[in-house]
Every structure is written in C-alpha cells, then in structure tokens.
C-alpha positions as CSV (number, residue, x, y, z in Angstrom):
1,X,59.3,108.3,157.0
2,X,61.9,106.9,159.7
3,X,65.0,109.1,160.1
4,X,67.3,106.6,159.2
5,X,65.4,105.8,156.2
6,X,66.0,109.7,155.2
7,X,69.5,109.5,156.0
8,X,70.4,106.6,153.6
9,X,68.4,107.9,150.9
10,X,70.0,110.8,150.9
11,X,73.7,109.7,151.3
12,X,72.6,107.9,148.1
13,X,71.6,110.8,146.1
14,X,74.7,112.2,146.9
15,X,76.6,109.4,145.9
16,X,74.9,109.5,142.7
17,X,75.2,112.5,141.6
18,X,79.3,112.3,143.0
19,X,79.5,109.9,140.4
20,X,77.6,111.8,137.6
21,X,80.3,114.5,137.7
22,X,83.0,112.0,137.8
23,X,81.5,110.1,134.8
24,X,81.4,113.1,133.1
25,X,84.4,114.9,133.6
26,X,86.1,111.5,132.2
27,X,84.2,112.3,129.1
28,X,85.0,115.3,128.7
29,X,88.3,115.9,130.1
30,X,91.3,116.7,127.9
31,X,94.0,113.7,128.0
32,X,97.4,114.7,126.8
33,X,100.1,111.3,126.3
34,X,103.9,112.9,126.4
35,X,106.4,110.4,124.7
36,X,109.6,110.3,122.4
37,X,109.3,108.3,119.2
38,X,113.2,107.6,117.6
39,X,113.8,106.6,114.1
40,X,117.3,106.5,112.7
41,X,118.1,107.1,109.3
42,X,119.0,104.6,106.7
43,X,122.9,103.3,106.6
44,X,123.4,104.2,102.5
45,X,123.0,107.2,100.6
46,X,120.4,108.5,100.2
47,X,118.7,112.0,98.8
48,X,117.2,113.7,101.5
49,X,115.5,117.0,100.3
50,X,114.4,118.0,96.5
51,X,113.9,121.9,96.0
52,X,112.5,123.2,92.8
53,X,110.5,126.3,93.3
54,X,107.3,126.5,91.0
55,X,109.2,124.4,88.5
56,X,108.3,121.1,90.0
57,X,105.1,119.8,90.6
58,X,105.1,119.2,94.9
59,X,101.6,117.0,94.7
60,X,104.0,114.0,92.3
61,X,107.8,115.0,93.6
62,X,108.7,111.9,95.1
63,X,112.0,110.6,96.0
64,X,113.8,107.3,97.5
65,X,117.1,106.3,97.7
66,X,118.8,108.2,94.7
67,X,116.0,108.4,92.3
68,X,113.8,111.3,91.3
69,X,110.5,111.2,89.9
70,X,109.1,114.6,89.1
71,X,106.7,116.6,86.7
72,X,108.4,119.2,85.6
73,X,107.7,122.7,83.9
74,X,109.8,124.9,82.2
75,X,109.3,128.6,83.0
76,X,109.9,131.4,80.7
77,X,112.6,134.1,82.4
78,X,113.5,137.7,81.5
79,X,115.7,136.8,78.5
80,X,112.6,135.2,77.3
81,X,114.5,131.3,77.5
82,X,112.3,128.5,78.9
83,X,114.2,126.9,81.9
84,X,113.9,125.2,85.4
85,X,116.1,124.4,88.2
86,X,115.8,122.7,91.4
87,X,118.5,121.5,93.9
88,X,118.9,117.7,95.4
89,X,120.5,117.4,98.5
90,X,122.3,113.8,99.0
91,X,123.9,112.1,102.3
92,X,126.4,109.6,102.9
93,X,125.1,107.7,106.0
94,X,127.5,105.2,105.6
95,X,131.8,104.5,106.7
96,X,132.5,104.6,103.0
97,X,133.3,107.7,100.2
98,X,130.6,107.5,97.5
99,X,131.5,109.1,94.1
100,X,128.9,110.5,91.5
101,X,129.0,109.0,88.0
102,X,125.6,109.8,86.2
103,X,122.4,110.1,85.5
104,X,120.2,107.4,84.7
105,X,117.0,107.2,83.1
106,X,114.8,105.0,84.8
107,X,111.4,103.0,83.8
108,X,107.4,103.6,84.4
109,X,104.5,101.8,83.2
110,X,101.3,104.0,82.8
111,X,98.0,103.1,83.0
112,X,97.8,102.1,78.9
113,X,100.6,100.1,79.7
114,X,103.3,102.2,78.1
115,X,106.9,102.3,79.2
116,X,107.6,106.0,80.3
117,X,111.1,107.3,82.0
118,X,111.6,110.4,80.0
119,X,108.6,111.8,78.4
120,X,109.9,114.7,76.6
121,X,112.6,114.5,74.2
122,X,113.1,118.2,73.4
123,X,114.0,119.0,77.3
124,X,117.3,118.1,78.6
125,X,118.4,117.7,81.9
126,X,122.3,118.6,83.3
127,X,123.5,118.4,86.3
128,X,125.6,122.2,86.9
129,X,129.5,121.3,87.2
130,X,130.1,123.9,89.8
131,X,128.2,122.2,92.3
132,X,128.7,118.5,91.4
133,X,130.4,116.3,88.3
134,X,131.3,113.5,87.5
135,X,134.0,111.6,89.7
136,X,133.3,113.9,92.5
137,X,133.6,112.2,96.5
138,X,131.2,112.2,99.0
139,X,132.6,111.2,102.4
140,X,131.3,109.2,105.0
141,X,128.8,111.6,107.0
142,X,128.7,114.2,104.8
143,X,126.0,116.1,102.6
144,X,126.0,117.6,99.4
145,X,123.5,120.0,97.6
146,X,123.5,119.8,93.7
147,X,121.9,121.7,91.1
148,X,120.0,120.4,87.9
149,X,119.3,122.8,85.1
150,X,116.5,121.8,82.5
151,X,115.9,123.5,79.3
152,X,115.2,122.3,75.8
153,X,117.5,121.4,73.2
154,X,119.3,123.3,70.2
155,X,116.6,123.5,67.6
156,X,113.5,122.5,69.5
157,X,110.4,125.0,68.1
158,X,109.8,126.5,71.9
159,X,106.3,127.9,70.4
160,X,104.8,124.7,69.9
161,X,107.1,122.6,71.8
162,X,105.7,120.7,75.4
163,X,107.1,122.7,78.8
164,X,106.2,119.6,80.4
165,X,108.9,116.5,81.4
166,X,108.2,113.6,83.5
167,X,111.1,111.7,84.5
168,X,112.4,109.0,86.6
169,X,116.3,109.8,87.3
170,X,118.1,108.0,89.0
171,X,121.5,110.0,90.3
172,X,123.8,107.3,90.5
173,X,126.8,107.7,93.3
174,X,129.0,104.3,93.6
175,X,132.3,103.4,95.9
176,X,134.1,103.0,93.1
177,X,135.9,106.4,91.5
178,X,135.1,106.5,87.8
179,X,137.4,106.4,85.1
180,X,137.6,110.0,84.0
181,X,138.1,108.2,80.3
182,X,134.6,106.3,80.5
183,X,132.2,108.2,78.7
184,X,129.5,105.7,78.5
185,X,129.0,105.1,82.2
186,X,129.1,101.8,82.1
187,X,129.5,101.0,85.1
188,X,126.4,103.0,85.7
189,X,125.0,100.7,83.2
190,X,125.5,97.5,84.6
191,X,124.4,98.5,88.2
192,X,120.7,98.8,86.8
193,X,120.6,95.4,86.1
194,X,122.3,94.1,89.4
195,X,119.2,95.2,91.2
196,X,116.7,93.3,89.0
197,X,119.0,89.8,88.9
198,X,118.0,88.9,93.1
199,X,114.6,89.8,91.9
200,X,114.0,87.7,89.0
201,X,115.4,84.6,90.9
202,X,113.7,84.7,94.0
203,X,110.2,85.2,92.3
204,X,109.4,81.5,91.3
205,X,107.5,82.9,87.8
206,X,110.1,84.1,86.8
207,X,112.8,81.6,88.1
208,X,111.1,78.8,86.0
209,X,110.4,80.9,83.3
210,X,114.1,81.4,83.0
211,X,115.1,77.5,83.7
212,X,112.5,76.6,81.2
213,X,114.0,78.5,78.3
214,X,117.4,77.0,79.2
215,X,116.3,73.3,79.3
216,X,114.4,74.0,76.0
217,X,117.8,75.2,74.6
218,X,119.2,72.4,73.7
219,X,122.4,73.0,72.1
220,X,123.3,75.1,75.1
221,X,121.2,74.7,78.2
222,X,123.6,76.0,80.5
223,X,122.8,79.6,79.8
224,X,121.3,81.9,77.7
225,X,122.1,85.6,76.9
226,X,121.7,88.8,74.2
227,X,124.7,89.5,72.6
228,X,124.5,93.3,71.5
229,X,125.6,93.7,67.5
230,X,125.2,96.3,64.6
231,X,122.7,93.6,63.2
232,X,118.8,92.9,64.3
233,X,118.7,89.8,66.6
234,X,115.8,87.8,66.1
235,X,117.0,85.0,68.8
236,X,114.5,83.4,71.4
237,X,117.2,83.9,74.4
238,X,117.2,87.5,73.5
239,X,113.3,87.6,73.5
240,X,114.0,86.3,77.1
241,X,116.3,88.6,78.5
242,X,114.7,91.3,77.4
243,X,111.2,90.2,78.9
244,X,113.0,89.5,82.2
245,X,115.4,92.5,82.4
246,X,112.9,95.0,80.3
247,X,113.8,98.2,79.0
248,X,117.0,97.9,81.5
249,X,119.1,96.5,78.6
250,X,119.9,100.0,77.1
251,X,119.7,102.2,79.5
252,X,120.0,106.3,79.0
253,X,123.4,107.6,80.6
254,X,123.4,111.2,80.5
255,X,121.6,111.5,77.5
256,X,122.8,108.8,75.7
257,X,121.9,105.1,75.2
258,X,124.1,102.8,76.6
259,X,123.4,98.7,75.5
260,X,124.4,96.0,77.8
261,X,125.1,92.7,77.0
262,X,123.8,90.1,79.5
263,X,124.8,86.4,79.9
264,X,123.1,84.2,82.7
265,X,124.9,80.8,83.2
266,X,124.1,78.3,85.6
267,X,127.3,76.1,86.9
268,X,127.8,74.5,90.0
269,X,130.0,77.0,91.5
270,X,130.2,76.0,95.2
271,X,130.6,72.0,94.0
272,X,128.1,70.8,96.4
273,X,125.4,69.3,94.4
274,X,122.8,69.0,97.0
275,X,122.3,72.7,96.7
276,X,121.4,74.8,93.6
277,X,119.5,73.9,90.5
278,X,119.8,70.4,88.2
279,X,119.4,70.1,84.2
280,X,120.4,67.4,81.4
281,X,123.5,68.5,80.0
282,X,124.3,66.9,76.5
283,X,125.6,63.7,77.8
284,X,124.7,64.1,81.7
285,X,122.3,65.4,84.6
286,X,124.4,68.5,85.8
287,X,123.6,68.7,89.7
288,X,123.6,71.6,92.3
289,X,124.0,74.6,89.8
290,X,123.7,78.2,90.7
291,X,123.0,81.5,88.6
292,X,125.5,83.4,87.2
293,X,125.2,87.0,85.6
294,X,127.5,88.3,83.3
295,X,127.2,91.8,82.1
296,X,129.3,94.3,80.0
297,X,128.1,97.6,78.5
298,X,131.1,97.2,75.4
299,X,130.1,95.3,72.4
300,X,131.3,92.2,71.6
301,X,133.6,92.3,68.4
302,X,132.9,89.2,67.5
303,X,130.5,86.0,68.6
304,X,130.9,82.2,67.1
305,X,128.6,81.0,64.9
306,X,129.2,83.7,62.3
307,X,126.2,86.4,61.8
308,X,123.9,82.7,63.7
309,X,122.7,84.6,66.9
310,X,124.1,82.1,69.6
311,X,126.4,82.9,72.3
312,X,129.9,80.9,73.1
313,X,131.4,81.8,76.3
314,X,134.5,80.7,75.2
315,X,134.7,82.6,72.0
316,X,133.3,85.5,73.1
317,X,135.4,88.7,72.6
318,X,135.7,92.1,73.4
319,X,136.8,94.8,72.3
C-alpha cells in the first residue's frame, strides 16, 4: 500500500475515534442550568402557613385565600380531655387595614352528592381571644399568627362520640371594622353570597335559568327573591334562589346560623338601553336592564301580600 494511502487512512481513524469520545462525553456529561425564577405574592390577604401538630391531617390540609379545609382529630391530653390546636398565620399584602369578624362555615359536595362543611356536630371550633378576636386590625404589610382550639361540646358522650371533624372555614377578615354590637356577623353573612352573584351571571346556564324564572313570573318579572319568615315558604322564586345560591343562604357564623334574605332585580340602571338585558313588563318591553342583588342577614318584619309568599320592594320592611 502507497504511503499516502496509509497516511489518510490513518488521519481518519483518528478522526473517528476523536469524535467517538466527543459523542460520548456529550452523553454522558453532567449539564447544570443556573437561573433565578421570581414570583411575587398575591396583593390581598391571604393565610400563609397552617400548623397543627398530629392533630391535623398534612396529606388533606389545604388552604387558599382565607379558607381552611382540614381533617381533624382530637387528641386525648393528661387531664384525660379530648382537644386539638393548630395555629393560622395570615398576611396583609395589601395598602389597607383588614379587620377579623368570624368564622364561616363553608360548603363541600362528596362523592354521594352530600353537602358537607362541618361534619361533626359535637366538636366545636374557637378561635383563642388572646391571640385574635373579633374587630381586631391587621395593617398593611403585616402578619398575624392565631390560634384555634377544638374540643367537643358540653354534654357530648366522649366514649362513643367521633374525634374526627372535617371542615371548610373560612376566617373572614374585611376593611370594614365591625360593630362590636353585631352578634350575627352579618356582614360576614352577606359577603358569602357576593362571591357567587359574578358567578351565576357570567355562566350563561345559569343566567337564563335566572331570566327565565323572572319572565315566567308574571305578576312581577322584574325580580325574584326569598324573603326569610318564622313560616315554611313553599314559593317557586325561593326554589330558585336557593338552587342558585345553595346552602349559602344560611350560613354558620361562629356556630350559629345566620339566614339571609336575597332579592335580585333587574332595572336599567345606567339608562342606556342598548346595553343590559330586555323583558315584557306588564304594559311594556323594558330595555337595557342590569342585575341587581339585594341582601340583608335581618328578617323582614313584614312582607305585602299577607302570609302569600311574594316579595314587594316597596313594602318591604325591616326591623
């Protein structure tokens, strides 16, 4: 073989197996990427840590915003009482002073289609005073850790009573102070609905759902509404509101149930009547309405119509 030919052939196994090892150090090499990822927090106020020891169940402790939901079990101590605690940490990531009002029992559908918030009467839950009550501010950037006691109630047989509570609370904190004098947190109250009102009109279901059973009401399609008495009401709008709103019409505040009476109205509140929703009034089309919600958590003292389940916003009155 010529020399040249030996010389090329042999640059080429070289070049070969200078690639090989490249190739394979490419595999195999280690490759480390360096970077900063940057997420700020949330502008509102929001819970930001949930301690409870072996009390609370970590696999199901979830929380967003200001709502809990836990599995909970109560422990036996030294004195021989069942009882479990577990802190909630809060912060104010906003330019305004929150103040806490209550606790509120949320909702939960399980898999037989149930409606679960609190599932164990014979516990209650109390938030300690010493480390947060009711009217108490949060300022803008600060933090707060509370405490929450659970035990079971006065009377409750502990031998054959459940340790077990789930619950979805929500620890409501508004910009508003309370009224020291309000007992039934009704304010607290009312906000539960607010949330699901947007919802309800901007799924299209629903919307008609709700337009429908005011066109079908013929003595007063502008509005429907539950009006909260001493006396069963066996009234279609109330059938509505409560398939709408759901179990948010009495909600639990701190232990106790708190009804709300809700009106929706629709009126053409901007005047434009290009805009907004139309129906056939009792002499006329009314043009370009909009939805209104009213809500209060006080019963009405009286309704029009005598003990006839119909609502008049004009003779409505409260006590």
């Amino acid at each position: 073989m010529k020399m040249w030919i030996k010389a090329i052939l042999g640059i080429s196994l070289s070049l070969m197996c200078l690639f090989t090892c490249v190739g394979y150090a490419a595999v195999s090499g280690n490759v480390v990427i360096n970077g900063n990822v940057e997420a700020e927090p949330p502008k509102a106020l929001f819970i930001t840590s949930v301690g409870g020891g072996n009390y609370l169940d970590p696999a199901t402790l979830a929380y967003s915003g200001t709502i809990v939901t836990s599995n909970l079990t109560l422990r036996e101590n030294a004195s021989g009482i069942y009882e479990a605690s577990f802190t909630i940490t809060v912060f104010n990531n906003t330019t305004d002073s929150y103040y806490y009002h209550s606790m509120i029992h949320g909702t939960y559908t399980n898999e037989s289609g149930d409606t679960v918030a609190y599932s164990n009467d014979d516990i209650v839950l109390d938030v300690v005073d010493e480390t947060l009550k009711k009217g108490d501010e949060l300022k803008a950037g600060e933090q707060k850790t509370f405490t929450v006691n659970a035990s079971f109630k006065d009377g409750v047989d502990v031998n054959n009573a459940s340790k077990e509570l789930f619950s979805i609370i929500n620890y409501y904190f508004s910009t508003t102070q309370p009224d020291p004098e309000d007992t039934g947190g009704g304010e607290a109250a009312i906000s539960g609905l607010l949330t699901r009102f947007p919802e309800i009109l901007n799924d299209p279901q629903e919307y008609q759902e709700l337009s429908q059973a005011m066109n079908d009401n013929w003595s007063h399609p502008s509005y429907v509404g539950n009006v909260v008495s001493s006396w069963e009401i066996l009234d279609d709008d109330t059938a509505l509101i409560q398939d709408l709103f759901g179990v948010a019409l009495s909600l639990n505040i701190d232990g106790e149930e708190v009804p709300v009476t809700v009106i929706i109205q629709r009126k053409n509140v901007d005047g434009n009547e290009n805009t907004g929703d139309d129906y056939r009034g009792t002499f006329r089309t009314i043009k370009g309405c909009e939805m209104m919600l009213y809500m209060t958590p006080v019963k009405p003292s009286s309704v029009s119509g005598g003990t006839y389940p119909k609502i008049s916003l004009s003779t409505i009155q409260i006590e």
